[in-house]
C-alpha positions as CSV (number, residue, x, y, z in Angstrom):
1,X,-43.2,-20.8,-30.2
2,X,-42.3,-17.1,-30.1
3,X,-45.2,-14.4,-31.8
4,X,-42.7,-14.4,-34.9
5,X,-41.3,-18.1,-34.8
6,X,-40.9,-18.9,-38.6
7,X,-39.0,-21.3,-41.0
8,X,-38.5,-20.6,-44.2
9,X,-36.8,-21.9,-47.6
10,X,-35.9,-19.5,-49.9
11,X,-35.8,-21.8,-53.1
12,X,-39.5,-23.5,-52.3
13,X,-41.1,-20.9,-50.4
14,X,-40.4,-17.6,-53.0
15,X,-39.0,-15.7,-49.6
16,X,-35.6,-13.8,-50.0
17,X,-33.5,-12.9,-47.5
18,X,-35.1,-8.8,-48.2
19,X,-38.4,-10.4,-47.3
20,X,-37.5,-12.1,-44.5
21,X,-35.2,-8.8,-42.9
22,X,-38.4,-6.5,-44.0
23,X,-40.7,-9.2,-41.6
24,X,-38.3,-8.9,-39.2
25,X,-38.2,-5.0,-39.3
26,X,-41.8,-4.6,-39.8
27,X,-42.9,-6.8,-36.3
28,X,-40.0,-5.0,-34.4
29,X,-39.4,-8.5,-33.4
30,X,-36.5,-9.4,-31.2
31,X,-34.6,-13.4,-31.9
32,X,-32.3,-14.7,-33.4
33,X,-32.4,-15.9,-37.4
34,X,-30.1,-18.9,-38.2
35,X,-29.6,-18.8,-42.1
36,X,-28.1,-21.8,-44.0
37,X,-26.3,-20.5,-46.7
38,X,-23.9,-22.3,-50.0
39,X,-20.9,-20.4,-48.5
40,X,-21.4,-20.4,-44.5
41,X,-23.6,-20.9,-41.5
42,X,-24.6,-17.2,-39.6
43,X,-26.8,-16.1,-37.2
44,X,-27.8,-12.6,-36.6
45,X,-29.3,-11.4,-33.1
46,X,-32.6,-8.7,-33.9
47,X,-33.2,-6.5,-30.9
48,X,-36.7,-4.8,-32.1
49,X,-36.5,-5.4,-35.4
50,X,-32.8,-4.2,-35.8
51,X,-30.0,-6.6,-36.3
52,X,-27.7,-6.2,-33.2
53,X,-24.7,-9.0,-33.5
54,X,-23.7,-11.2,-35.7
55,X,-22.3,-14.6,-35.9
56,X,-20.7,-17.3,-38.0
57,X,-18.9,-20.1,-38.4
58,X,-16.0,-18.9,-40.0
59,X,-15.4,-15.2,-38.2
60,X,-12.0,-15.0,-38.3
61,X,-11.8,-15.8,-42.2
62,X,-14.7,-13.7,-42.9
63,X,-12.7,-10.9,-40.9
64,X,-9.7,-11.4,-42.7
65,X,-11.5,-11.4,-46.4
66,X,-13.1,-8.0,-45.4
67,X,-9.9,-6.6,-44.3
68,X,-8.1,-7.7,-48.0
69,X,-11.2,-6.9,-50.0
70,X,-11.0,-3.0,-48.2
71,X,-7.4,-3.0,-49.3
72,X,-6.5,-2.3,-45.8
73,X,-3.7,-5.3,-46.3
74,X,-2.3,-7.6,-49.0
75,X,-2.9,-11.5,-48.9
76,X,0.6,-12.1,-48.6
77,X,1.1,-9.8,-45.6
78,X,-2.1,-11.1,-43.9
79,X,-0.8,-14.6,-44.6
80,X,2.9,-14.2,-43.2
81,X,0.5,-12.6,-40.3
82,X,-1.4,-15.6,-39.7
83,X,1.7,-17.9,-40.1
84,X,3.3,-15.8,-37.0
85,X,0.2,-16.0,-35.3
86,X,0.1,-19.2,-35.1
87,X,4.1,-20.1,-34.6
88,X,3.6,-18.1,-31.4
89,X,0.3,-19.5,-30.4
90,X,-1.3,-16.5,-29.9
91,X,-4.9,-16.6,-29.2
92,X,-6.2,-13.3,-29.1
93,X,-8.2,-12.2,-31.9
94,X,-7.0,-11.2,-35.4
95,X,-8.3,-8.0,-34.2
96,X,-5.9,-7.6,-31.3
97,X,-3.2,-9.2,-33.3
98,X,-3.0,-6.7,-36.0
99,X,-3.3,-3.7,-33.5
100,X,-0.3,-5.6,-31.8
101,X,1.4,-5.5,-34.8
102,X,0.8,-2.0,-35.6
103,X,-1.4,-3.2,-39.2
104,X,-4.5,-1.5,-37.8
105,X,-4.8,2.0,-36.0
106,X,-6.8,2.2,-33.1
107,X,-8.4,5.2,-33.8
108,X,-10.2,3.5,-37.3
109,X,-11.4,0.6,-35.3
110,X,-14.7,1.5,-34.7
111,X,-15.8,2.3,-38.3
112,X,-13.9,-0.4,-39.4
113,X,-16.0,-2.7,-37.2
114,X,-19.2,-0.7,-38.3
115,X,-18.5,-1.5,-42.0
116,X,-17.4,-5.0,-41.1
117,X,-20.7,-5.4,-39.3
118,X,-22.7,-4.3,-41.7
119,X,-21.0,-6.4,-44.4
120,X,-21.5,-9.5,-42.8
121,X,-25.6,-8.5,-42.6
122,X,-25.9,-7.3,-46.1
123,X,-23.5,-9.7,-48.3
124,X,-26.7,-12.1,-47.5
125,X,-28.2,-10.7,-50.2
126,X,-25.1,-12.6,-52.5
127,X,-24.2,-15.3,-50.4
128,X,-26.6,-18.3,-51.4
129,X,-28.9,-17.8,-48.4
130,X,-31.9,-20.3,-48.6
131,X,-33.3,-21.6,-45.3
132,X,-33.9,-19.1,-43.1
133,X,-34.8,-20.1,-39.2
134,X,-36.3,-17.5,-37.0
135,X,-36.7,-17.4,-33.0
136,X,-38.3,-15.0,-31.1
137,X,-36.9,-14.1,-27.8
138,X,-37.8,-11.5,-25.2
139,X,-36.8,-7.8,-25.7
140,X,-34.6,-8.0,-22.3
141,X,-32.8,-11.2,-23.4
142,X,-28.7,-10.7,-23.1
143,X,-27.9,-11.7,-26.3
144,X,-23.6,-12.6,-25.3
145,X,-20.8,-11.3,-28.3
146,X,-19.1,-7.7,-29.3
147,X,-23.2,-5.9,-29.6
148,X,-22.9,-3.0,-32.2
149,X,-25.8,-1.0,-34.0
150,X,-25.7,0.6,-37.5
151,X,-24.8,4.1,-37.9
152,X,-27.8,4.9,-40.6
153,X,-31.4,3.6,-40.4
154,X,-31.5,-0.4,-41.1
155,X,-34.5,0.7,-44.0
156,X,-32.3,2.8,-45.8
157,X,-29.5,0.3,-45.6
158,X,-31.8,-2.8,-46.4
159,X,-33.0,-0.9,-49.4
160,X,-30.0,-0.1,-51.2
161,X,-28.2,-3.7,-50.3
162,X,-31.2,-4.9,-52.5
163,X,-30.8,-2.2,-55.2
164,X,-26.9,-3.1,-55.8
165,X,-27.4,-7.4,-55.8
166,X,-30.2,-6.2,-58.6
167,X,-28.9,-5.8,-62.8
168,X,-30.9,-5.2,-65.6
169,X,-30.3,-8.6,-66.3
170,X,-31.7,-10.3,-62.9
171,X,-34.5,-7.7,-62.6
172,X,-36.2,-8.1,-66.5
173,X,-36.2,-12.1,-65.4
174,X,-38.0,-11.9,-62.4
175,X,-40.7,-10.7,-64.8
176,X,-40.4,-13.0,-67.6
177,X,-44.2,-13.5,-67.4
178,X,-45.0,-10.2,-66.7
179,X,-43.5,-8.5,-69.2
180,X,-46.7,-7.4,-71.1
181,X,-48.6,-6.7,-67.9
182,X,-48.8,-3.1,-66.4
183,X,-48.0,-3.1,-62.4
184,X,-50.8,-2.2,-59.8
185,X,-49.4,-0.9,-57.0
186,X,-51.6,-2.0,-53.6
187,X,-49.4,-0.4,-50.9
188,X,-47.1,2.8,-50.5
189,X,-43.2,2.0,-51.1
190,X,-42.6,0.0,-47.6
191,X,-39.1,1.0,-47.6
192,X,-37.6,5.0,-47.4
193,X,-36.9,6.2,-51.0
194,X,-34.2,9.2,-52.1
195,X,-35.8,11.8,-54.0
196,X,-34.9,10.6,-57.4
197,X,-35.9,6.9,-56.7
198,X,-39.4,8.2,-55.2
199,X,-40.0,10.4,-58.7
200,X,-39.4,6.9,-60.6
201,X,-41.7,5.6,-58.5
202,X,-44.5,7.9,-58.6
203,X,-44.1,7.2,-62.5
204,X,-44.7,3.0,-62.2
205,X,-47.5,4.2,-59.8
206,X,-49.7,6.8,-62.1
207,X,-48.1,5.5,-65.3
208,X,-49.4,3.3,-67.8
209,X,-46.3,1.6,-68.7
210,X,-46.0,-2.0,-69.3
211,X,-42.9,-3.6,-67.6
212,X,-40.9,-4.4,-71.0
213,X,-41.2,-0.4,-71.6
214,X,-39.7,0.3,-68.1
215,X,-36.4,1.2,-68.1
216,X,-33.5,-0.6,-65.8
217,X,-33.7,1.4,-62.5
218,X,-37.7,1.3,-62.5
219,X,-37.6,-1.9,-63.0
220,X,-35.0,-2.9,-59.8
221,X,-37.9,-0.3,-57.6
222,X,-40.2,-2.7,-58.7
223,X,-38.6,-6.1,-58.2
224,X,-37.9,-4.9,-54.5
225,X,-41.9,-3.9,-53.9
226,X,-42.4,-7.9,-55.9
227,X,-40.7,-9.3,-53.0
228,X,-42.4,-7.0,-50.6
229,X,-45.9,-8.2,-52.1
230,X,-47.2,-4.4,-53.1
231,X,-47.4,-5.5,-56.8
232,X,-51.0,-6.5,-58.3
233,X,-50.8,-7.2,-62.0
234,X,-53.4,-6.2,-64.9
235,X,-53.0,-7.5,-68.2
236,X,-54.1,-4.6,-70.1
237,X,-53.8,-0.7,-70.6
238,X,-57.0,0.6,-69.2
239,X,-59.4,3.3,-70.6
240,X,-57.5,6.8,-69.5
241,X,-60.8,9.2,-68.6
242,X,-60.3,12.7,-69.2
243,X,-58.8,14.6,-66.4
244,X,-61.0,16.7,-64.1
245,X,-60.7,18.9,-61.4
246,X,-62.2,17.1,-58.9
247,X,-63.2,18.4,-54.8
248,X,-60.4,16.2,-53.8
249,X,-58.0,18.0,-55.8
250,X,-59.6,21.4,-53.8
251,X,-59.3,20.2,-50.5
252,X,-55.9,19.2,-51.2
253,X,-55.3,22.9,-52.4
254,X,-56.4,24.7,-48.9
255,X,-54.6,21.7,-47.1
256,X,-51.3,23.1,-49.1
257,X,-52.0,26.6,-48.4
258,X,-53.0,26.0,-44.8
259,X,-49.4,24.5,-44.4
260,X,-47.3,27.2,-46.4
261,X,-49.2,30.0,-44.3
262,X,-47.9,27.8,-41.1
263,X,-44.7,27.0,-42.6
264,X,-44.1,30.5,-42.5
265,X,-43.1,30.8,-39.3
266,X,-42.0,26.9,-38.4
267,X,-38.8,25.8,-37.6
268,X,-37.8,22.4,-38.8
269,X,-39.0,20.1,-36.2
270,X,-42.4,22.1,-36.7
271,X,-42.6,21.4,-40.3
272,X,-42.5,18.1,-40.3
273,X,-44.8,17.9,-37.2
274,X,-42.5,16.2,-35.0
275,X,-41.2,16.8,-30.8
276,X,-37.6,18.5,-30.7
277,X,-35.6,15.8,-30.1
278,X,-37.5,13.0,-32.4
279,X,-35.3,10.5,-33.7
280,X,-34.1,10.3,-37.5
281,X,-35.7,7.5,-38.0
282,X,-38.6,9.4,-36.9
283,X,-38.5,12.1,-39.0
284,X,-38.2,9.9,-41.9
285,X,-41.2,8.2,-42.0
286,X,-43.3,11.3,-41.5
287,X,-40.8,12.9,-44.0
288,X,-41.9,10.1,-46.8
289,X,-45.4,10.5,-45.3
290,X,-45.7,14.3,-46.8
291,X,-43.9,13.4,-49.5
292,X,-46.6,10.9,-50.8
293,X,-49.2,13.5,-50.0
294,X,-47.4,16.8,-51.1
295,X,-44.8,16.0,-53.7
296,X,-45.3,17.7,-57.2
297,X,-45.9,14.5,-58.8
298,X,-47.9,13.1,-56.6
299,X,-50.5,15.6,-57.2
300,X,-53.7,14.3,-58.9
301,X,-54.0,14.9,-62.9
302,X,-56.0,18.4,-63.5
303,X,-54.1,20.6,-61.2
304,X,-53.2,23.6,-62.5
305,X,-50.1,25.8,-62.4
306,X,-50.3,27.6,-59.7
307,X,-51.1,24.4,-57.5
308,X,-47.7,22.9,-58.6
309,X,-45.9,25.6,-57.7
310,X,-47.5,25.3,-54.4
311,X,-46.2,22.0,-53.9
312,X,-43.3,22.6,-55.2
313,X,-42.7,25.7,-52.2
314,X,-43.8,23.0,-49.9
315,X,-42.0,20.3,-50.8
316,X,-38.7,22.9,-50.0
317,X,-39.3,23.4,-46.9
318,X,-40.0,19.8,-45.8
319,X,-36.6,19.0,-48.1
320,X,-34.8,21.7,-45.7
321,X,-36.1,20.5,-42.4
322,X,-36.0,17.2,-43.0
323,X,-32.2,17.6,-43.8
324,X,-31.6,19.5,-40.9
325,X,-33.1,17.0,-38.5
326,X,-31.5,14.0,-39.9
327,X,-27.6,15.4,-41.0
328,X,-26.1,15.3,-37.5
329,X,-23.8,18.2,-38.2
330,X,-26.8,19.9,-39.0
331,X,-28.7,19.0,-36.0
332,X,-26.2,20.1,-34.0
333,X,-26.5,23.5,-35.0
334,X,-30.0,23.8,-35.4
335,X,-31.0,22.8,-31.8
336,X,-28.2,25.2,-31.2
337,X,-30.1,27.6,-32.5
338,X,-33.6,26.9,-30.6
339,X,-32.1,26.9,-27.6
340,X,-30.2,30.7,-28.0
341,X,-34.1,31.5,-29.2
342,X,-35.7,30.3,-26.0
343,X,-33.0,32.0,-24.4
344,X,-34.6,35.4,-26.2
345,X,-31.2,35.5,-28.4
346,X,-27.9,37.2,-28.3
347,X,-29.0,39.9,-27.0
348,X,-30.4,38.4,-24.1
349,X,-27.9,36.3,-23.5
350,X,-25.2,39.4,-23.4
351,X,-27.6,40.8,-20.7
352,X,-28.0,37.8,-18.8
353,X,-24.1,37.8,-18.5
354,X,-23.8,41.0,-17.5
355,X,-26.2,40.2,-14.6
356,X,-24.4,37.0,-13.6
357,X,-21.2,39.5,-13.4
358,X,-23.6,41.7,-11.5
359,X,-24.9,39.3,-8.4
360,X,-21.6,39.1,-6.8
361,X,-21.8,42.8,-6.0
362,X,-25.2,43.0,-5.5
363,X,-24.5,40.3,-2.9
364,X,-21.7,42.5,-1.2
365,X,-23.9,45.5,-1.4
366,X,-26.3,43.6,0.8
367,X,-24.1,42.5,3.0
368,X,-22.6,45.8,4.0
369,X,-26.7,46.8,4.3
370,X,-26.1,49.3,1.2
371,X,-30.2,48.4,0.5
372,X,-30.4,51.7,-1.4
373,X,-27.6,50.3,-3.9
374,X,-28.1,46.6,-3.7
375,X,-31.9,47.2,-4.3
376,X,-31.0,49.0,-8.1
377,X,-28.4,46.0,-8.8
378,X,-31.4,43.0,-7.9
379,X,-34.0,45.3,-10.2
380,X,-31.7,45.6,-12.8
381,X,-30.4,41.6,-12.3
382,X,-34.1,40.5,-12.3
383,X,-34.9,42.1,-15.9
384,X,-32.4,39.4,-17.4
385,X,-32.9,36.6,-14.9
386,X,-36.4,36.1,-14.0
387,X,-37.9,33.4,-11.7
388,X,-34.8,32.8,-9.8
389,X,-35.9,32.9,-6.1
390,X,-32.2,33.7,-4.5
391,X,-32.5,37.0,-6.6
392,X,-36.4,37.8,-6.1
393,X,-35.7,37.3,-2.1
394,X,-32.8,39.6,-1.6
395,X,-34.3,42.1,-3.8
396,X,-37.5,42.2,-1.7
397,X,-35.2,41.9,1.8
398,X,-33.9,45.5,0.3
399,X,-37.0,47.0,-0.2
400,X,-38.5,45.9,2.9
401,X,-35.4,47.5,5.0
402,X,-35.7,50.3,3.1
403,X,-38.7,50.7,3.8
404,X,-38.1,50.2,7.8
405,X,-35.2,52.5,8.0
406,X,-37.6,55.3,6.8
407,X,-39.8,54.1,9.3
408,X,-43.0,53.6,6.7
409,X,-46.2,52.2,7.4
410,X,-46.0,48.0,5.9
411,X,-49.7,48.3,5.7
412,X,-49.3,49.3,1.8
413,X,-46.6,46.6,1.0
414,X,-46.8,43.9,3.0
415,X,-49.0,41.6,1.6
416,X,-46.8,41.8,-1.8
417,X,-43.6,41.3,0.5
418,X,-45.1,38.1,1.6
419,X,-46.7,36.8,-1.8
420,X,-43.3,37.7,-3.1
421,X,-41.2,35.8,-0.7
422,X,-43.5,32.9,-0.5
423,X,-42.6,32.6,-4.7
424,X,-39.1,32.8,-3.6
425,X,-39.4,30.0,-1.3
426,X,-41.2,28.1,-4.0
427,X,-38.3,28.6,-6.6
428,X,-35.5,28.3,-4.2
429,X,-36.9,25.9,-1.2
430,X,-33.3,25.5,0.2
431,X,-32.2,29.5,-0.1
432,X,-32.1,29.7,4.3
433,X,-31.6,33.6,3.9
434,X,-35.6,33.7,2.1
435,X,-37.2,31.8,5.6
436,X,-35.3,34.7,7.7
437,X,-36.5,37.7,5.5
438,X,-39.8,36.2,5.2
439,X,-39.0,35.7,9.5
440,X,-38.3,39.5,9.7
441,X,-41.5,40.7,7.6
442,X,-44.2,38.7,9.7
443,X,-42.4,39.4,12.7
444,X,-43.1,43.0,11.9
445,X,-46.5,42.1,10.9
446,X,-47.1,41.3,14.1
447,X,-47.4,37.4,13.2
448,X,-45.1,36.1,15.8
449,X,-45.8,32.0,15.5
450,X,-44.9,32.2,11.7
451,X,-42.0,34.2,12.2
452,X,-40.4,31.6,15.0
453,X,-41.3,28.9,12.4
454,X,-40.0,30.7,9.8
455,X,-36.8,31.3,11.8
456,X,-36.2,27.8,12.5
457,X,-37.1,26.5,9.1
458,X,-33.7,28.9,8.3
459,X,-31.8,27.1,10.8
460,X,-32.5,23.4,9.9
461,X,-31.6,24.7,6.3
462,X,-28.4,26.6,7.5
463,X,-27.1,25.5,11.4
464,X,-24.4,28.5,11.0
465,X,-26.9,31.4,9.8
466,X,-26.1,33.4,13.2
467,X,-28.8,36.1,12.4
468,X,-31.2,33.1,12.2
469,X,-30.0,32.0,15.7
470,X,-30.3,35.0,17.3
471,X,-33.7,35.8,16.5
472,X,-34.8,31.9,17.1
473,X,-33.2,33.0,20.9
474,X,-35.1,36.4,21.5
475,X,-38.4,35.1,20.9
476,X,-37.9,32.1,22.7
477,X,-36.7,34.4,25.6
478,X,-39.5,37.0,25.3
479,X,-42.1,33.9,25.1
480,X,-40.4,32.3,28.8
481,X,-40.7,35.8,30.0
482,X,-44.6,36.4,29.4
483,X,-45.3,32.9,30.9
């Protein structure tokens, strides 16, 4: 048996398919669940908690239902369809046949497949579903069949494919014998609520309504959290005690004005308190997380005005950033926008353009030994483009000649021609032309070992750097010479 091997029957056992899915979920467990249902036989492959494939025993007809029911064709064109199908004995999919027959555009296959997907997950939830089978397999098991993934978090989705199988009706008898009992809540909502449904919430939670006085939408919140098992029950209305300001309600208040002070400042991902790059689903849960803790009605009874109006700024900005993070449009343009700020903005941007325009005849400047020109071209290409070891090696090589054609003491400069090059070297390892400069300078340093080294080095980089070469070949000469 598997760590989440379970069998279950919806009728005896009181488990529905939401509480079953929501074990699933909550385990992250990967398996298949077999489900037994009035209307077919399905199984659905969980990767980590997250339903990956599907499969029945009627696919075709289940495809071909979807298709009528999204008014995407008529029943008597898909049945003169499946009549020609079959004359001609075609056994590709209904998929590929309809393509084929130029019924279904290619380019609105995937959603339709998304939306067929998830159909065939949450219609569960009105298809009879009692015995429910579930077998855990590992996380790297290939599960075989047409894989897909849903295009919004399965929470959200699970949530409100409860919420539409629920009336007025079905919800007030689920609690035919609670009707005069007040609900305790014992555990935060499990699954992500909008900000509407988390308002009605916050009411069933710090109310003291009775569920009879509840009106339709509170109660469908709370028959999803019945089958979740966060409902306690008390029978009566208990004593309300005077509100108080109380040191919890204090803390809270420097908490809230702790954030707004670093709010102030924050982009969206540092709002919410999450890296760059963090997943929607992510963001979510520590999106709901501040919610519970910083929403204007969740704050505790006594705080004053001036409190709620914190909250209320609060609550903005974590509305804004959450938004940003989680509508892909959004996202787009927001990590957009921190990367132009790391860049140091337009403005930097311009100039670090200009200097890329400016390296080729920097580069040419060099190379006809203008130093004096070349030397103003590196500076003024290292102000927008730092730490780039090509440029930081060629501007030093123009310094260091200069220097040399004046015929000037190295004694002052040297030892930050070296340190320089050696960061040069460090940035660009592969750059041949930074092991001959830094060749040249300890040459003239008097160092003669590390300049040979330093020389060769060039050439294993860089066979055809001929200026390399020749210097490799005077020392080696010079050194025969003195032996």
């Amino acid at each position: 048996m598997g760590a989440l091997d379970f069998q279950t029957n919806g009728k005896a056992d009181g488990e529905g398919v939401l509480a079953v899915f929501w074990r699933i979920l909550q385990s992250k467990a990967s398996g298949i669940l077999i489900l037994d249902s009035d209307k077919a036989k399905k199984q659905i492959a969980f990767r980590r908690g997250e339903p990956i494939l599907v499969r029945s025993n009627l696919p075709e007809e289940t495809f071909a239902a979807f298709l009528v029911a999204q008014k995407l064709i008529d029943r008597t064109t898909l049945k003169t369809q499946l009549a020609k199908k079959e004359a001609v004995k075609d056994v590709s999919s209904l998929t590929d046949w309809l393509l084929k027959e130029g019924l279904l555009r290619s380019e609105m296959l995937p959603l339709l497949l998304e939306s067929h997907f998830r159909e065939r997950i949450f219609n569960l939830f009105s298809d009879g579903a009692r015995v429910f089978n579930f077998k855990s397999v590992s996380d790297d098991h290939i599960f075989e069949g047409d894989i897909r993934a849903l295009s919004e978090p399965f929470p959200k989705l699970l949530l409100q494919a409860a919420l539409s199988q629920l009336t007025d009706k079905i919800a007030r008898s689920r609690f035919s014998t609670h009707l005069m009992k007040i609900p305790k809540i014992s555990a935060p909502f499990l699954l992500p609520l909008n900000s509407q449904q988390s308002r009605l919430w916050n009411q069933i939670e710090n109310g003291r309504k009775q569920v009879k006085d509840l009106d339709a939408e509170s109660l469908k919140l709370l028959a999803v959290a019945q089958e979740l098992g966060m409902i306690d029950w008390q029978d009566t209305v208990p004593t309300i005690e005077k509100p108080v300001i109380t040191i919890k309600i204090k803390e809270l208040t420097k908490e809230m004005k702790d954030l707004e002070k670093r709010f102030e400042k924050a982009n969206a991902h540092e709002i919410l308190g999450v890296a760059l790059m963090a997943s929607a689903e992510e963001c979510q849960k520590v999106y709901y997380d501040l919610i519970r803790k910083y929403h204007p009605d969740r704050l505790p009874a006594g705080a004053t005005d001036e409190q709620k109006q914190t909250s209320e700024r609060l609550f903005s900005k974590i509305n804004l950033a959450f938004h940003t993070l989680t509508d892909p449009e959004k996202r787009t343009e927001y990590l957009a926008q921190v990367e132009l700020e790391k860049a140091g903005g337009v403005e930097a941007i311009h100039k670090k353009v200009e200097a890329e325009f400016m390296i080729p005849q920097a580069q040419q400047a060099l190379k006809r030994k203008h130093f004096k020109g070349a030397l103003e071209m590196y500076q003024k290409i290292e102000k927008a483009i730092s730490d780039d070891g090509e440029i930081i090696a060629d501007r030093v090589y123009c310094e260091f000649m200069l220097l040399t054609e004046s015929k000037s003491s190295l004694a002052a400069l040297g030892a930050r021609f070296r340190k320089e090059l050696d960061h040069a070297i460090q940035l660009r390892p592969r750059y041949a032309w930074a092991f001959y400069y830094r060749g040249l300078l300890t040459k003239a340093l008097g160092q003669a070992n590390q300049a040979l080294l330093d020389f060769k080095t060039a050439l294993q980089i860089d066979s055809k750097l001929a200026e390399a070469s020749s210097e490799v070949r005077l020392m080696s000469m010079r050194t025969q010479k003195k032996k």
